[in-house]
C-alpha positions as CSV (number, residue, x, y, z in Angstrom):
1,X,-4.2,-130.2,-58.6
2,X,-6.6,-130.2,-61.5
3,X,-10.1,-132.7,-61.2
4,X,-12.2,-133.3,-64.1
5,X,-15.9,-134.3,-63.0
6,X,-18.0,-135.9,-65.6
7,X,-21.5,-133.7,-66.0
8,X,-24.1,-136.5,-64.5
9,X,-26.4,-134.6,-62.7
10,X,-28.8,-131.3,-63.2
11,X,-26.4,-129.2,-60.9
12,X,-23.5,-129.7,-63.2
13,X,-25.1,-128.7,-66.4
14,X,-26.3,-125.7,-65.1
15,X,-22.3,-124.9,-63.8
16,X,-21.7,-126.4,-67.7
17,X,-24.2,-124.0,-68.8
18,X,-23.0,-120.7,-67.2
19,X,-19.0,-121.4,-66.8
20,X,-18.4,-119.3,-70.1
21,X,-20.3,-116.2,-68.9
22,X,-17.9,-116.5,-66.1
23,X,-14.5,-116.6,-67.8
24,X,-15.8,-114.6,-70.5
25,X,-16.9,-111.7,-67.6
26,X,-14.3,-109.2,-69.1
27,X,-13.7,-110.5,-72.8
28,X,-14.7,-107.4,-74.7
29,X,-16.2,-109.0,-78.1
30,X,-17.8,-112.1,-76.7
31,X,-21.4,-112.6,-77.6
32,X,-23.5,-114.2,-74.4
33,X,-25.7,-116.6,-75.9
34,X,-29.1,-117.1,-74.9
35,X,-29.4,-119.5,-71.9
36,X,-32.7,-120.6,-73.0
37,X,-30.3,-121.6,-76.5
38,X,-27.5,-123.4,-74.3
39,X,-30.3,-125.9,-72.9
40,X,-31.8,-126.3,-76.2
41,X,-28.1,-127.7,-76.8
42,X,-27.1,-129.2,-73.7
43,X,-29.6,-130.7,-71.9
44,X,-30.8,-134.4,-73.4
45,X,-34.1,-133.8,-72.7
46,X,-34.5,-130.6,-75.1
47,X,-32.0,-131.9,-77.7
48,X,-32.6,-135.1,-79.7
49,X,-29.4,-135.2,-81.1
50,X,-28.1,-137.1,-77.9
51,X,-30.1,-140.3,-79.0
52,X,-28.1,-141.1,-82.0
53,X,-24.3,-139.7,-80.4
54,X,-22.3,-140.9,-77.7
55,X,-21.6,-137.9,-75.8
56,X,-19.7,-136.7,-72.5
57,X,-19.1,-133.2,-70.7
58,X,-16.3,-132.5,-67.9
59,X,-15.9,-129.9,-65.7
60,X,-12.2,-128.9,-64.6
61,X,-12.0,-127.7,-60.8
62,X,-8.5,-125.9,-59.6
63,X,-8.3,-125.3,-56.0
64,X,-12.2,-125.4,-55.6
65,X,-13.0,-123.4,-58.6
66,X,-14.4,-124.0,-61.8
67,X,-11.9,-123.3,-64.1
68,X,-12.8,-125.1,-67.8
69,X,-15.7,-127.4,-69.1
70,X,-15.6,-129.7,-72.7
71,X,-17.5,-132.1,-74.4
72,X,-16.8,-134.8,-76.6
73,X,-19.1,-136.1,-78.9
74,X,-19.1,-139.1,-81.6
75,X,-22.0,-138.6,-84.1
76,X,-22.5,-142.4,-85.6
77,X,-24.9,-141.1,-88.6
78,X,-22.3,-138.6,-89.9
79,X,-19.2,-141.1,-89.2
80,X,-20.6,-144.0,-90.7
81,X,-22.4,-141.8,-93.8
82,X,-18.3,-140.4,-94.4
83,X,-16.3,-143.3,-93.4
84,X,-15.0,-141.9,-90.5
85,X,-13.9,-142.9,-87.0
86,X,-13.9,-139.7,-85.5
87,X,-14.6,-138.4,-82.3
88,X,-15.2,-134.4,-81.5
89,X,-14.5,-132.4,-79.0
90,X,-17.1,-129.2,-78.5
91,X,-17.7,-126.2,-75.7
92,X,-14.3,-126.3,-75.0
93,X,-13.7,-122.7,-72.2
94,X,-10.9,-122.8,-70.2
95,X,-9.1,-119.7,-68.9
96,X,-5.2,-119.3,-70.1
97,X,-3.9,-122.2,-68.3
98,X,-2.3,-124.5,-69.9
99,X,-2.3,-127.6,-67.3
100,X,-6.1,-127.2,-67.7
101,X,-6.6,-127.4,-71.1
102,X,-4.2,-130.2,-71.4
103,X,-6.4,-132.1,-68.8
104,X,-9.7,-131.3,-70.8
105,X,-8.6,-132.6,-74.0
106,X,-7.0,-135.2,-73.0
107,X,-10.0,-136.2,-71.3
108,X,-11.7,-136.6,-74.8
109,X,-8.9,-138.0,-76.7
110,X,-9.2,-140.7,-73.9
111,X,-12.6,-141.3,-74.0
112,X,-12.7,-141.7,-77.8
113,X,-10.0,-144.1,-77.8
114,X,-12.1,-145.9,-75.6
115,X,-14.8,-145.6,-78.1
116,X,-12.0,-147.0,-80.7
117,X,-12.3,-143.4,-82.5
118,X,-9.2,-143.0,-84.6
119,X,-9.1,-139.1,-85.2
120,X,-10.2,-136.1,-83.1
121,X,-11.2,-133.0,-84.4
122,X,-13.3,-129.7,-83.2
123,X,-14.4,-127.6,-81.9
124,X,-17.1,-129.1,-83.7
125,X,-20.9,-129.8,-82.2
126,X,-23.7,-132.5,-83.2
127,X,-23.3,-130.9,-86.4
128,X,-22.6,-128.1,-88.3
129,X,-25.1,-125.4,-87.4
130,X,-23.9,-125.5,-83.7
131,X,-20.7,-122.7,-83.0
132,X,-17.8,-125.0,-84.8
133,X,-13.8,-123.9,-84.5
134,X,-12.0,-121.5,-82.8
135,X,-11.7,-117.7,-83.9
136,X,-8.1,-117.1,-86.1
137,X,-8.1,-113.9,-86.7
138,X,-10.3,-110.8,-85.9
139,X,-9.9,-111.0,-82.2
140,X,-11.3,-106.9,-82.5
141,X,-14.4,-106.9,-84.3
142,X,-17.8,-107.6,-82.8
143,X,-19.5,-111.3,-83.2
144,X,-22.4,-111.8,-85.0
145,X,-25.3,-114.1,-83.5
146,X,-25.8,-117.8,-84.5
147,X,-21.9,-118.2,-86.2
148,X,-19.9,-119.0,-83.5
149,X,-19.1,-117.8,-79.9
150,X,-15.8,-115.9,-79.9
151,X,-12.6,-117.8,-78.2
152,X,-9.5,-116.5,-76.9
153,X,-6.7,-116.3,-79.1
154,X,-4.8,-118.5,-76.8
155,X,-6.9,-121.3,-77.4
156,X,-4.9,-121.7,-80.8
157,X,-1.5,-121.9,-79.2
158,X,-2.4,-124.6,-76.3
159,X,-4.4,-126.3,-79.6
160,X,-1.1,-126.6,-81.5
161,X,1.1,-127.0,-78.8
162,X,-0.7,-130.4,-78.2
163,X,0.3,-132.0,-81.5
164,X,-3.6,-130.2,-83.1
165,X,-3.2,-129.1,-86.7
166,X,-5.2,-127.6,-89.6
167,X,-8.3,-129.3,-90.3
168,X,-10.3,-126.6,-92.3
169,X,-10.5,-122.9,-92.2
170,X,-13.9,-121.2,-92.3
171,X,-14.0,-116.9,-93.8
172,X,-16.5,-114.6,-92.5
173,X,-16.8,-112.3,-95.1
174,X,-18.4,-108.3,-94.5
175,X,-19.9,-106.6,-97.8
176,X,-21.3,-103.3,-99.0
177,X,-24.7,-103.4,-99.9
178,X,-24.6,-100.3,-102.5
179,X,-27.6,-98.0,-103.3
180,X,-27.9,-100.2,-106.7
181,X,-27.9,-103.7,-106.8
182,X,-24.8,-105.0,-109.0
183,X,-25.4,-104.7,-113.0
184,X,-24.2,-108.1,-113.4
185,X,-26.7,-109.3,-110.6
186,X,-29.7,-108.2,-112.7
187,X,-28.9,-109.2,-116.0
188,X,-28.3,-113.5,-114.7
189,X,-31.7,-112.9,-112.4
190,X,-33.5,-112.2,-115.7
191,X,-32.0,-114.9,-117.0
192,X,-32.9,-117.2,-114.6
193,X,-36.6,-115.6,-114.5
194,X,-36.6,-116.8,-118.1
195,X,-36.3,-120.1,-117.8
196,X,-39.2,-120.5,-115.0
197,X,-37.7,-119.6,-111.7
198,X,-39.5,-117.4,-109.6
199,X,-38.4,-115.6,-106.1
200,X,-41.5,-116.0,-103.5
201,X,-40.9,-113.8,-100.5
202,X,-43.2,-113.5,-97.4
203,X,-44.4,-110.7,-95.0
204,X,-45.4,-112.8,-92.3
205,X,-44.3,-115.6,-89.9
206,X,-47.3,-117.5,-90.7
207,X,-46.6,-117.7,-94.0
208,X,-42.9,-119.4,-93.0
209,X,-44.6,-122.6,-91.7
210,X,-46.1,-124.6,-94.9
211,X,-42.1,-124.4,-95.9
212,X,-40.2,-125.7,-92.9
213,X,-40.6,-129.2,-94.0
214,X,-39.4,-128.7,-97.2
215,X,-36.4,-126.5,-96.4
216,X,-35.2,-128.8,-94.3
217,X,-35.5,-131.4,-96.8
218,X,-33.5,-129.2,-99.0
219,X,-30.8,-128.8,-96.5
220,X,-30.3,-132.6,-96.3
221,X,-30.6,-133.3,-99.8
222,X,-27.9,-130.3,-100.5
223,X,-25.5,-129.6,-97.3
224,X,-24.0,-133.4,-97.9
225,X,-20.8,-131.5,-98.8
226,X,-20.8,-129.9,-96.0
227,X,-17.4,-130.7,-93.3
228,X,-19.3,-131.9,-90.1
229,X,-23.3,-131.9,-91.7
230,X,-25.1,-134.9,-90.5
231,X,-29.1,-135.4,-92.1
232,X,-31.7,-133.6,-89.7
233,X,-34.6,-136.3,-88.9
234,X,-38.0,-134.5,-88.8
235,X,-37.4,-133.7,-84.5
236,X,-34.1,-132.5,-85.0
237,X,-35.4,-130.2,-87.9
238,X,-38.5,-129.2,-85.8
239,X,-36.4,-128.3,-82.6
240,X,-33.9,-126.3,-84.9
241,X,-36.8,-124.5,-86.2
242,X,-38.1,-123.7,-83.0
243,X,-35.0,-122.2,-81.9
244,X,-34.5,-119.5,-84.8
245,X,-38.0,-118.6,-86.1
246,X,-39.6,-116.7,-83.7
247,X,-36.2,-114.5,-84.2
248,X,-36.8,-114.2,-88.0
249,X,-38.3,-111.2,-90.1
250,X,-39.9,-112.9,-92.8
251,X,-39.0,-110.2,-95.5
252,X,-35.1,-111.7,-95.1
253,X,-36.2,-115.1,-96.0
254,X,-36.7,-116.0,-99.9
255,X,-37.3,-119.5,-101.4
256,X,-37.2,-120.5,-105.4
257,X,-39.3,-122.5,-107.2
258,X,-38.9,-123.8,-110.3
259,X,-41.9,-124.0,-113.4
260,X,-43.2,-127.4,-111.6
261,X,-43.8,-125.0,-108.4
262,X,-41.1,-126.9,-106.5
263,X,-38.9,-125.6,-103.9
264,X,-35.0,-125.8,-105.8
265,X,-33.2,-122.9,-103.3
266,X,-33.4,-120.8,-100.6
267,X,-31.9,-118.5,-98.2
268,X,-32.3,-117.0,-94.8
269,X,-30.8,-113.8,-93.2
270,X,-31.6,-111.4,-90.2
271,X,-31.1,-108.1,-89.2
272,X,-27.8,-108.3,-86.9
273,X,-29.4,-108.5,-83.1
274,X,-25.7,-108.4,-81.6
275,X,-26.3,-105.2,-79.7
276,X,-29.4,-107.1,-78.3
277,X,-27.7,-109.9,-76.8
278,X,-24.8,-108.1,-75.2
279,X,-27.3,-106.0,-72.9
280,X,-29.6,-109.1,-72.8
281,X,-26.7,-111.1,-71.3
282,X,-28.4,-114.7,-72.1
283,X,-31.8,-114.1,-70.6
284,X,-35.2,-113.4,-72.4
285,X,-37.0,-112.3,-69.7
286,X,-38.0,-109.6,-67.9
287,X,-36.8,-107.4,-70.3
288,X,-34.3,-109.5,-72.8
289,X,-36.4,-109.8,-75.4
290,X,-37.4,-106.1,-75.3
291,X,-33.3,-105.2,-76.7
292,X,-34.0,-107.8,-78.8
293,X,-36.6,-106.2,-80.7
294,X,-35.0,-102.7,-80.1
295,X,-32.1,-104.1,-81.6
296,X,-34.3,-105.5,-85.1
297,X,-35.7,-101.9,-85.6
298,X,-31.9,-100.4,-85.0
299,X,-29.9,-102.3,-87.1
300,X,-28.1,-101.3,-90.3
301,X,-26.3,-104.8,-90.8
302,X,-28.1,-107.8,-92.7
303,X,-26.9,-111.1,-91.1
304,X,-26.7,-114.3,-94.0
305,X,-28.1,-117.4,-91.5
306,X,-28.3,-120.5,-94.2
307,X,-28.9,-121.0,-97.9
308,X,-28.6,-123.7,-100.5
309,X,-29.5,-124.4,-104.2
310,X,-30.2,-127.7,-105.8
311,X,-26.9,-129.8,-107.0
312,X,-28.0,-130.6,-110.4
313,X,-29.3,-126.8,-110.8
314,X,-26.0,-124.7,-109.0
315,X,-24.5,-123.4,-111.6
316,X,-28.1,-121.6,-113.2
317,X,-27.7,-118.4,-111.3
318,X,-30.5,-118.9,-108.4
319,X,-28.1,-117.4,-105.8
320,X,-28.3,-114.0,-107.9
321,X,-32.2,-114.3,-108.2
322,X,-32.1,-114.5,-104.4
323,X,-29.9,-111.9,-103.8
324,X,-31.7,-109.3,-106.0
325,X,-34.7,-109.9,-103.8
326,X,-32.9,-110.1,-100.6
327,X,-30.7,-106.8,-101.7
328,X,-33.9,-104.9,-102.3
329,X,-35.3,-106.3,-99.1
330,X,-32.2,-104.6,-96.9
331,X,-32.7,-101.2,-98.7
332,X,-35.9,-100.9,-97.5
333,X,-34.7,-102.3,-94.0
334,X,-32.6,-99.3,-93.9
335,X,-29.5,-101.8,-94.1
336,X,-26.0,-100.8,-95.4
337,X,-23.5,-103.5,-94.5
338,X,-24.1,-107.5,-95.0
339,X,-22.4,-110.2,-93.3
340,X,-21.5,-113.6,-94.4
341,X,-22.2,-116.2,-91.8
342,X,-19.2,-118.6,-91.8
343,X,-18.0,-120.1,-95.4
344,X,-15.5,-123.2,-95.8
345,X,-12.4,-122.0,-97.5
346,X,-13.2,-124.7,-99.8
347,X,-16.7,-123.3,-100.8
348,X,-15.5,-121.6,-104.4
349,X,-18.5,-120.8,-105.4
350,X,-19.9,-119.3,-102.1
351,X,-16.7,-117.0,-102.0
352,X,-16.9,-116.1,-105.6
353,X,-20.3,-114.7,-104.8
354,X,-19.2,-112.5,-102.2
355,X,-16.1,-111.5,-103.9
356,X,-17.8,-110.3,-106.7
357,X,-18.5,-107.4,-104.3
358,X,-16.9,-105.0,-102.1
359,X,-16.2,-107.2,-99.1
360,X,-13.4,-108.1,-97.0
361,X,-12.2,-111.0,-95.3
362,X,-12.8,-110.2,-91.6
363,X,-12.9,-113.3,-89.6
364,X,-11.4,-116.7,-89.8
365,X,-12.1,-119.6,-87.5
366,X,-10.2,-123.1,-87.7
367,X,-11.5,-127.0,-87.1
368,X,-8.5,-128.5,-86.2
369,X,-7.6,-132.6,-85.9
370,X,-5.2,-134.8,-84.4
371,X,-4.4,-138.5,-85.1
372,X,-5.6,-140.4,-81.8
């Protein structure tokens, strides 16, 4: 006999919180998160988020254990900004039982019909920079941080087998940074120097805050493309903010700015902190955040976070401007090997910039849907 109990009180999110480290205990690539991160995401009163979506979380309890957790979540801004009636489902863990899962989802699919919701899709959060999709192929290499949490490959099967199919695939790409940045990347960077665009890069953090505003503006002005991207209001873009930047080196971040001195592109990446996090295992303190700066000073892979260029001004060349400074940048670093972050299958031009170099394919994750 399976029971679903709705999250209400404190006690529950905290057994919401930690389930996955449970049934994750032996899963050999699974990143732990950051628990400090999982609140930020969870609780209502650290993530503003909740006050624009109707959201609910269950926990699934088999003979006196907990066995599963999801959320579902119905985002009005993006749904009404799209034209949409959709409902998501999100932090969906379960072990390989298919009774539960059946009982989880369902749950959702209920509760958005309630909502009169017409499509369900997910894994999908509040938007698109929480983990989104489960993992397709690459069950064997290691995660990266901040792109998605891994998932059992089961969780595609019990998916499919409940009428789920193919909403959108997303690549993660891995490149060779060479010795020598690309010909082809410095000849369109001097190019793009020549008609005003300049790269400014930064040393430190300090320097990062007179932007924040203003990348985050960028990001809602350019990300409207974007499957599952709702607009950030100035909390949401403040608590996001607060989440990532004490973990960024400022050397990986680089902004453009056009002849007027104003802010067209940027991008962020990170020294890859995966080793970090494993023997962290979701807690800062005592001595957390020690791997985590062992891990900065140890790494040899560059880790792409978020990035965007103006829509009148894409097709100029900025993202080679950036990636001339950012590839100089890794070389000092001491890194060899840069990864992609997630990219839509539908994001041409993204691709095209990786495939221009020696890269592979070796991740794919899938949003999937299902007519409610």
């Amino acid at each position: 006999m399976i029971h679903l109990r709705e999250v209400v009180h404190y006690k529950d999110l905290k057994t919401f919180i930690k389930l996955p480290y449970i049934i994750h205990k032996n899963h050999k690539e699974w990143l732990p998160p950051l628990l400090t991160d999982e609140y930020k995401i969870f609780d209502k009163k650290k993530n503003h988020s909740f006050e624009h979506c109707d959201t609910i979380m269950y926990l699934a309890i088999k003979n006196g254990e907990f066995v599963g957790r999801i959320m579902g979540i119905i985002n009005h801004a993006y749904n009404k900004g799209n034209s949409e009636k959709n409902v998501r489902f999100f932090a969906l863990e379960c072990y390989d039982d298919a009774e539960v899962f059946d009982k989880l989802i369902e749950a959702v699919e209920i509760w958005g019909r309630e909502h009169e919701m017409e499509n369900i899709v997910g894994p999908l959060g509040f938007s698109d920079k929480d983990p989104q999709g489960f993992l397709l192929e690459g069950f064997d290499d290691p995660m990266t941080v901040m792109v998605t949490n891994c998932s059992f490959e089961y969780m595609i099967s019990h998916s499919e087998r409940n009428g789920y199919q193919k909403k959108i695939d997303l690549f993660q790409y891995r490149v060779q940074l060479k010795d020598k940045t690309p010909e082809i990347y410095l000849k369109i960077a001097e190019r793009v120097k020549s008609r005003g665009f300049k790269v400014v890069e930064f040393t430190k953090s300090k320097e990062l805050k007179p932007y924040v505003k203003t990348v985050f503006d960028l990001i809602n002005e350019t990300y409207t493309d974007i499957y599952g991207f709702a607009p950030l209001d100035d909390i949401e873009a403040k608590e996001f903010s607060d989440r990532f930047l004490p973990l960024l080196n400022p050397n990986y971040l680089k902004l453009v700015k056009d002849k007027d001195d104003v802010v067209v592109a940027f991008l962020v990446a990170m020294p890859n902190i995966t080793s970090g996090f494993r023997k962290a295992n979701g807690r800062l303190l005592p001595f957390g955040f020690l791997h985590l700066l062992k891990a900065l000073k140890t790494a040899t892979q560059l880790d792409m976070l978020l990035g965007c260029v103006k829509q009148n001004i894409r097709n100029f060349g900025l993202e080679a401007l950036m990636a001339v400074a950012l590839f100089d940048s890794a070389r000092e670093g001491n890194l060899t090997v840069m990864d992609s972050h997630v990219t839509m299958e539908g994001n041409k031009q993204m691709r095209a910039t990786y495939e221009r170099m020696n890269h592979e394919i070796y991740k794919k994750y899938r949003i999937f849907e299902k007519r409610l």
